[in-house]
SEGU-196029 format. One line per 4 residues: number of its first residue (from 0); their letters; for each residue z, x, y of C-alpha. Coordinates in Angstrom, 1 decimal, decimal comma. Example, Ala and Ser with C-alpha at 12.3 -4.5 7.8 and 13.67 -1.06 7.14 Angstrom:
<sites>
0 = AS = 7,8/12,3/-4,5; 7,1/13,7/-1,1
</sites>
This chain:
<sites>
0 = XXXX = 233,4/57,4/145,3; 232,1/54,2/143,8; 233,3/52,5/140,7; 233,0/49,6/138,9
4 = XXXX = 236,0/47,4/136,9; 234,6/46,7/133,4; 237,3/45,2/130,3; 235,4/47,1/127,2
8 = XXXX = 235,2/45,4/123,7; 237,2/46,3/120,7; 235,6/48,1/118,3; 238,7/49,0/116,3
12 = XXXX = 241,9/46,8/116,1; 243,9/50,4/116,7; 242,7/51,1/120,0; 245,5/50,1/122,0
16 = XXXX = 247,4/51,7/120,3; 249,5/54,7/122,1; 249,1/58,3/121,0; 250,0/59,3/117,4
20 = XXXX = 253,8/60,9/117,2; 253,6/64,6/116,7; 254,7/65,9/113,4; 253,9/65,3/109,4
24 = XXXX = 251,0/62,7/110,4; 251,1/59,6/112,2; 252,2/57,6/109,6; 249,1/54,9/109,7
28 = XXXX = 246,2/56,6/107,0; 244,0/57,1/110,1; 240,6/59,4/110,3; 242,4/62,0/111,9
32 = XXXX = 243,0/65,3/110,1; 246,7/64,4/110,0; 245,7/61,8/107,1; 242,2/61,7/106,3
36 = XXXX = 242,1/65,4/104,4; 243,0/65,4/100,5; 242,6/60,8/100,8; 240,4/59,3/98,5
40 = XXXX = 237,6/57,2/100,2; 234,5/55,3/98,7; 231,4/57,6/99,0; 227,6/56,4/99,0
44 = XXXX = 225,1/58,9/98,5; 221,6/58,5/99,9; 218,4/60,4/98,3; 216,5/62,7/100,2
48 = XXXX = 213,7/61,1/101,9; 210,7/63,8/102,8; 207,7/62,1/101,1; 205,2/58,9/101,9
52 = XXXX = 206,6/57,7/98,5; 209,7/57,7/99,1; 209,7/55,9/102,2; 207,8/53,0/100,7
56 = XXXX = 211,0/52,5/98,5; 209,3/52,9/95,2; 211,6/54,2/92,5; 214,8/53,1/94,8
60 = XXXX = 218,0/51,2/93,2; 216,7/47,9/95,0; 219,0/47,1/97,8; 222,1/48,6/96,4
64 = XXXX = 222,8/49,7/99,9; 222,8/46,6/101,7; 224,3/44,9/98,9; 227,6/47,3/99,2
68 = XXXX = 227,9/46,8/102,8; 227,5/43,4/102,9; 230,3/42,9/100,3; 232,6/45,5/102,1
72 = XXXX = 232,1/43,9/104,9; 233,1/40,2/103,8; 236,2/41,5/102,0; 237,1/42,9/105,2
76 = XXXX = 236,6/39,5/106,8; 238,4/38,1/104,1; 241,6/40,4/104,8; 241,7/39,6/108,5
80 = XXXX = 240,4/42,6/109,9; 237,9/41,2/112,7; 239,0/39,5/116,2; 237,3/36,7/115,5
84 = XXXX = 234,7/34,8/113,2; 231,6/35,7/114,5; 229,4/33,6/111,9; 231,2/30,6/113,8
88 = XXXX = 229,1/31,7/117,1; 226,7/29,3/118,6; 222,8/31,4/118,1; 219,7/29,7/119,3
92 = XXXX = 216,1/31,2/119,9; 215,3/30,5/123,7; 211,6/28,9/123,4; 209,0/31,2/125,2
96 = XXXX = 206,0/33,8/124,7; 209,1/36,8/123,1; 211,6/34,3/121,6; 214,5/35,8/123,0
100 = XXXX = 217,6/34,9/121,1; 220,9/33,8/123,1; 224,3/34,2/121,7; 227,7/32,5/123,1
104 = XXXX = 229,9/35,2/121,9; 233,3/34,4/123,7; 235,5/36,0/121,2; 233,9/39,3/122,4
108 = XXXX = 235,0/39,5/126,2; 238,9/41,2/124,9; 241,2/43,0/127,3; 242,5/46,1/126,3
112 = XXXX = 244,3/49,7/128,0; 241,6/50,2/130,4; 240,0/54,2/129,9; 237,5/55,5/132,1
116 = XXXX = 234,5/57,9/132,2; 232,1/58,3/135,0; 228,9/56,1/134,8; 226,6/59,6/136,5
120 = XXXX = 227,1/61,4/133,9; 225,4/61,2/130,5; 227,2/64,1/128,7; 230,7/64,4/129,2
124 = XXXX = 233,2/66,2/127,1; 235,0/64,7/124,0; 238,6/63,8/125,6; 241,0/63,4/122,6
128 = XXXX = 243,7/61,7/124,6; 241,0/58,9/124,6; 240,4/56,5/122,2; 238,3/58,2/119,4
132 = XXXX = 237,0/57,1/115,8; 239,5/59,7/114,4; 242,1/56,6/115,4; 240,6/54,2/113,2
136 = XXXX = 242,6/53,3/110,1; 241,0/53,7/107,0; 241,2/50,1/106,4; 238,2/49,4/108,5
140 = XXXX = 236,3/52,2/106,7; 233,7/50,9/104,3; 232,7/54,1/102,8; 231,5/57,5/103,5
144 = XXXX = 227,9/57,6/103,9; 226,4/61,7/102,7; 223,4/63,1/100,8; 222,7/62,9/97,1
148 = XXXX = 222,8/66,1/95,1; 220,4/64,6/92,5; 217,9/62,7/95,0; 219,4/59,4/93,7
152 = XXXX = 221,3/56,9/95,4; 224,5/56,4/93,6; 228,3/54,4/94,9; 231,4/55,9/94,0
156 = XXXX = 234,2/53,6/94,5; 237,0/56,3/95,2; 236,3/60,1/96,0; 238,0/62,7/97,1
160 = XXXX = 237,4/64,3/100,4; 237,8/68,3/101,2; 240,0/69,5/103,9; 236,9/71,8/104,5
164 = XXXX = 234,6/68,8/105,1; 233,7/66,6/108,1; 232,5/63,1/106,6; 230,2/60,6/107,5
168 = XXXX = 231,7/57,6/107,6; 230,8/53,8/107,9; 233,0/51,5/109,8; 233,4/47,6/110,8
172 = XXXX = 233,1/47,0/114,2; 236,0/44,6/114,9; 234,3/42,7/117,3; 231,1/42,5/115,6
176 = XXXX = 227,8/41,1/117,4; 226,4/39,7/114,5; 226,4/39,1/110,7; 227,2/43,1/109,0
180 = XXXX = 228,0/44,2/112,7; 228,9/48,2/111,6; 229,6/51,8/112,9; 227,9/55,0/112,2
184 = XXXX = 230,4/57,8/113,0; 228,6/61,2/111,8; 230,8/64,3/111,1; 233,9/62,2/112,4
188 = XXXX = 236,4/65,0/112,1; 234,2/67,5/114,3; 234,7/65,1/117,1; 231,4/65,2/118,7
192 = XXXX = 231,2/63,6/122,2; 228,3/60,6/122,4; 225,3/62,3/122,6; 222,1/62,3/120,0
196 = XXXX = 221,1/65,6/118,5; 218,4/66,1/115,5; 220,5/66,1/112,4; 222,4/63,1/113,1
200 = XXXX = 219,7/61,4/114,5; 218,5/62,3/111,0; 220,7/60,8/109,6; 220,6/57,6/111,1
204 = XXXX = 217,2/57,5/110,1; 218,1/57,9/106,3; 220,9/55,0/106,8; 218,0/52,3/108,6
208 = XXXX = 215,5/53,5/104,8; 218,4/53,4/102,6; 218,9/50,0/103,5; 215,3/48,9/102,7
212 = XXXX = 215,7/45,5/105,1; 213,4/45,6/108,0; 216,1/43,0/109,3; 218,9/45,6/109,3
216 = XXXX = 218,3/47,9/112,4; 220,4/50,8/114,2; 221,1/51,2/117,7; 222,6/53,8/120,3
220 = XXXX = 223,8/53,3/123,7; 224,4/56,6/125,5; 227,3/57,2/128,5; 225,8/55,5/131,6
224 = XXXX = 223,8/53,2/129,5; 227,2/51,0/128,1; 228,2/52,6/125,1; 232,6/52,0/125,6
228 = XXXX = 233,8/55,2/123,5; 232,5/59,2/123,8; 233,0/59,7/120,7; 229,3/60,0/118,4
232 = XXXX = 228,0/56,7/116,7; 225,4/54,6/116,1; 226,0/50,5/115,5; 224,0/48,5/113,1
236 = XXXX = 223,9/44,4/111,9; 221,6/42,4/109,9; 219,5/39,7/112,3; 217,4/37,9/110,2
240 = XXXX = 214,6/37,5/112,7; 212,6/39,2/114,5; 213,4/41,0/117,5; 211,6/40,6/121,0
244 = XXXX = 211,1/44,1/121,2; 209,2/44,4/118,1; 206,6/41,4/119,2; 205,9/43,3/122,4
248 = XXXX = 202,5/45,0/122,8; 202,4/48,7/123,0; 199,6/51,6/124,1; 199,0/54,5/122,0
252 = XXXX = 199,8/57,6/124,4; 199,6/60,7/121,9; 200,3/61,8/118,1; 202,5/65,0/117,3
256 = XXXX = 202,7/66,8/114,0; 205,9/67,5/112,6; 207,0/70,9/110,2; 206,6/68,6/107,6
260 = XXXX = 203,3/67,7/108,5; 204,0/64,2/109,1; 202,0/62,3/111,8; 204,5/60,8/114,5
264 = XXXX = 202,7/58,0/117,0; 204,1/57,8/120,5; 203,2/54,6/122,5; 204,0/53,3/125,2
268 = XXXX = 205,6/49,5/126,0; 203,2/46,7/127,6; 204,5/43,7/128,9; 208,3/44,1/128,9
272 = XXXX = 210,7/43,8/131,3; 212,5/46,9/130,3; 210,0/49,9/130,6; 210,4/52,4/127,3
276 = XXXX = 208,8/54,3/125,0; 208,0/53,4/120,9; 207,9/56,5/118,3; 206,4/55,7/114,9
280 = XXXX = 207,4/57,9/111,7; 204,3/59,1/109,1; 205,4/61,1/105,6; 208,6/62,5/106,7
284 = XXXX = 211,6/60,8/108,3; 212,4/64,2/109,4; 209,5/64,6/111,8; 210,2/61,0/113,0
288 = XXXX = 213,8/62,7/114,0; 212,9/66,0/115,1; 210,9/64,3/117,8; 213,2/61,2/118,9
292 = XXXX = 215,8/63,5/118,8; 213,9/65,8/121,5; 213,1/63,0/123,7; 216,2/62,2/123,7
296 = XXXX = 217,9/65,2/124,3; 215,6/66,0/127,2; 216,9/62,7/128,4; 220,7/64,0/128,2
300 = XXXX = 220,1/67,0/129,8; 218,2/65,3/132,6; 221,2/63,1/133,0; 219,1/59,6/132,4
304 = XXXX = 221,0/57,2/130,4; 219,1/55,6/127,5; 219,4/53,2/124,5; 217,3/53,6/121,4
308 = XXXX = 216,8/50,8/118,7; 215,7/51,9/115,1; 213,9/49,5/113,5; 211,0/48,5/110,3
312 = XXXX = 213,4/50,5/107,9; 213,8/53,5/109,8; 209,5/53,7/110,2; 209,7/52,6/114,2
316 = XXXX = 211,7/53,6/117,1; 212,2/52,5/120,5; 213,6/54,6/123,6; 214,5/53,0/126,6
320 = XXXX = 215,7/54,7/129,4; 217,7/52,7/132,1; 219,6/52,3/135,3; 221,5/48,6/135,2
324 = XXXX = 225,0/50,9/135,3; 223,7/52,9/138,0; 222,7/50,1/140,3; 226,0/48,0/139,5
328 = XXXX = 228,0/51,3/140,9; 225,8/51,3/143,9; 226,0/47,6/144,5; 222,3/47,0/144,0
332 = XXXX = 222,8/43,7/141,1; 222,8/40,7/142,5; 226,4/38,9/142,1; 224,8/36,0/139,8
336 = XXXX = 223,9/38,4/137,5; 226,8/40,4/137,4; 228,9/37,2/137,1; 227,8/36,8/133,6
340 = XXXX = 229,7/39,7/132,6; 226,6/41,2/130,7; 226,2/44,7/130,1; 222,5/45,3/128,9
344 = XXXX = 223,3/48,0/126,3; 220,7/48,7/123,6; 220,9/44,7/121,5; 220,2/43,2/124,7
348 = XXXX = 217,4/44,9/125,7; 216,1/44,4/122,3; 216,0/40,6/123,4; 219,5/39,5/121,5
352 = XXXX = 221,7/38,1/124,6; 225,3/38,3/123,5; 226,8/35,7/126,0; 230,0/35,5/126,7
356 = XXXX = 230,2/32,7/129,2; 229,1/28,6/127,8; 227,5/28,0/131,0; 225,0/31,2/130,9
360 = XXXX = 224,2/29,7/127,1; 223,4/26,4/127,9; 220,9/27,6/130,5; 219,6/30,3/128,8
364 = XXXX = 215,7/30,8/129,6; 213,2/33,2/128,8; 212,9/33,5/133,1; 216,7/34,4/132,8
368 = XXXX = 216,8/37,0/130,0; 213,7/39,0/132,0; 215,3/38,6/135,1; 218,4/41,1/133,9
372 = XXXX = 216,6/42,9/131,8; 213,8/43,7/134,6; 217,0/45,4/136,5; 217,9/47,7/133,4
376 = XXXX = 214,2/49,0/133,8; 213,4/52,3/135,9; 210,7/51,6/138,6; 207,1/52,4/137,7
380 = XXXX = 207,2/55,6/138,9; 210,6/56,9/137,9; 209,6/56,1/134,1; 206,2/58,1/134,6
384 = XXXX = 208,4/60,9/135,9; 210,6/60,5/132,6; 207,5/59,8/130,3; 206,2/63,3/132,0
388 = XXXX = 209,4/65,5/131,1; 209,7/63,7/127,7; 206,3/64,3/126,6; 206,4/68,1/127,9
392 = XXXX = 209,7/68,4/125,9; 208,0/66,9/123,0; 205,1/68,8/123,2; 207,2/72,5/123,6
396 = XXXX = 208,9/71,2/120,2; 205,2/70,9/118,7; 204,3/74,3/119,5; 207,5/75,8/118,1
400 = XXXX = 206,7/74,1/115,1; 202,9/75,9/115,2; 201,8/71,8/115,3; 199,9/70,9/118,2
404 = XXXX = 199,7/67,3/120,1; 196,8/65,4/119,5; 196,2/63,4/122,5; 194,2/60,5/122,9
408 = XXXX = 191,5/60,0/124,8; 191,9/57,3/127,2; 192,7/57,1/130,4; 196,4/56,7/130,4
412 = XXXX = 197,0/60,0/128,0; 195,1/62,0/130,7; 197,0/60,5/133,8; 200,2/61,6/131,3
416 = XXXX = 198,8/65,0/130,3; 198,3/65,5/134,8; 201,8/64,7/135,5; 203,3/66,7/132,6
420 = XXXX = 205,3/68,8/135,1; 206,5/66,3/137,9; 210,3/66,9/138,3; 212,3/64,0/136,7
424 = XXXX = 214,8/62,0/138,8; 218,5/62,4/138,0; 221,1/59,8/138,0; 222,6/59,5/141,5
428 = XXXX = 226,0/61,2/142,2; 229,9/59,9/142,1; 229,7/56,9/140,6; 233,0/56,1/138,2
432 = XXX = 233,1/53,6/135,6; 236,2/51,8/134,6; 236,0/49,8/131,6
</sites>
């Protein structure tokens, strides 16, 4: 059986710690239902999105979102709660066409008690005996994050929480990436295993349009594809430039209609090293979930890992399936690029290179960044397998809805529409990942 070594970041200064003590709690104020039923936590309530309105922000409390976090998250800095300072990191933009930008993040590269889930498989159960976000102390948590009653967006700095009720919650990451660096954890007490389904793909959607800062975006990393706990999350930070990613020219493939009537555009990448697919929302973030959510699903259950980057306020979404995990196990990387100790998860094949060595920074290059991330992309013809199986799934979810796919006519939609039913390629068998 193959495996591969990996020392996984911290993302909460209790995971080394050792299981809790049975009895009355474990004595710490964690998430867990020992401790986190009957406390008092600050909520924020998000207002229903559904309408072209209210996705252009009009009548929103301006920036009350991003204004809370950003606070919450500096007077968690200012306690001591992070590993390290990571507004001290060196950032540069690496000059080139996409202006990838290079970070020397050395504080990131932490050991900890080493866990271990197998790299082939994309859906694994949630293992309890594992780290999990029920572990976090409620210190790190900023607030819960649920759905205005009154379709208003309101913060209420203590409130109580139901033992009937799982919460949302939103989290510092302890060794952040960047400047806000947080955790998603939907329905944190139902103790969902890391896979994307609609309703809290949903709400991820709400969190990017709450926000309202086309610099704040969301990402997802699923098993296989470097995300370090199976437990369900999303990550977010502020990056107050552009992304590659969203410079790169795309194709318009086809155009689906949602229950809600809402347009949703799916194109496909052009010129990037990492091969994936971009979904844009109309009237309705809803739609905009119901159909990521699909393509990603039919992802999990093909067992091809993926990353997807939400960006433009929630309006834009990229999918990216990839295999970098899959040809590490099978000793198919080339040891210079597996010596920088880079795992392309879903920030770095957005084009932000989190470094963790001073020698990879200081020769950072637009030819280096494509070179690692043109190994995270499938081959030509394994993404128009995947496309295939993605746009069938998508276009199954279309007719249940009694919405038909518009496709467009060009020449690639028809090549798409040909191969609809090509089988897609799973993951190759025992590989284990140790990190």
């Amino acid at each position: 059986m193959l495996s591969i070594k990996r020392v996984a970041t911290m993302v909460s200064n209790h995971q080394n710690e050792e299981e809790e003590e049975e009895g009355g709690g474990c004595g710490r104020n964690c998430l867990g239902k020992c401790c986190l039923h009957g406390a008092k936590l600050p909520l924020y309530t998000f207002r229903k999105t559904d309408t072209e309105k209210d996705l252009d922000g009009e009548d929103q409390e301006p920036h009350l979102l991003e204004t809370l976090l950003l606070g919450e998250w500096e007077d968690r800095m200012r306690k001591g709660l992070f590993r390290y300072d990571v507004t001290s990191c060196e950032t540069k933009v690496i000059p080139g066409e996409y202006g990838f930008i290079a970070q020397l993040n050395e504080g990131r590269h932490l050991k900890k008690r080493p866990t271990e889930f197998r790299v082939d498989k994309v859906l694994q159960p949630f293992d309890e005996s594992k780290f999990n976000f029920t572990k976090v102390g409620q210190e790190e948590v900023l607030f819960r994050f649920e759905e205005s009653s009154d379709a208003k967006a309101q913060y209420f700095k203590t409130a109580s929480i139901h033992a009937s009720s799982s919460p949302n919650v939103v989290a510092i990451n302890v060794s952040p990436i960047e400047y806000g660096h947080v955790l998603l954890i939907p329905r944190v007490l139902e103790c969902l295993p890391q896979r994307i389904d609609p309703e809290s793909f949903l709400l991820a959607l709400h969190m990017a349009a709450e926000a309202g800062n086309p610099y704040f975006r969301l990402g997802y990393n699923s098993l296989g594809a470097f995300a370090t706990i199976n437990h369900l999350h999303f990550q977010a930070y502020f990056m107050a430039m552009p992304f590659p990613i969203e410079k790169a020219p795309t194709q318009k493939i086809t155009t689906v209609k949602g229950v809600l009537e809402s347009r949703v555009k799916i194109y496909q990448l052009l010129n990037y090293p990492v091969r994936g697919l971009v979904f844009e929302g109309g009237k309705a973030l809803k739609d905009l979930a119901d159909v990521v959510s699909t393509a990603c699903i039919c992802l999990q259950d093909s067992n091809v890992p993926y990353n997807v980057l939400i960006a433009d306020s929630g309006k834009r979404v990229f999918l990216f399936p990839q295999c970098y995990a899959e040809k590490q196990a099978l000793g198919e990387v080339n040891q210079e690029l597996l010596d920088t100790q880079v795992n392309p998860a879903v920030w770095e094949i957005s084009g932000h290179m989190v470094l963790k060595r001073k020698k990879d920074y200081e020769e950072a290059s637009e030819d280096n960044a494509w070179k690692l991330l043109a190994e995270v992309s499938l081959s030509e013809e394994r993404f128009q397998e995947v496309k295939a199986c993605i746009l069938e799934a998508i276009s199954a979810y279309a007719k249940g809805v009694g919405k038909p796919t518009h496709q467009e006519e060009d020449e690639e939609t028809e090549a798409v529409n040909q191969g609809h039913r090509q089988a897609m390629t799973p993951m190759k068998e025992k590989c284990l990942l140790l990190h």
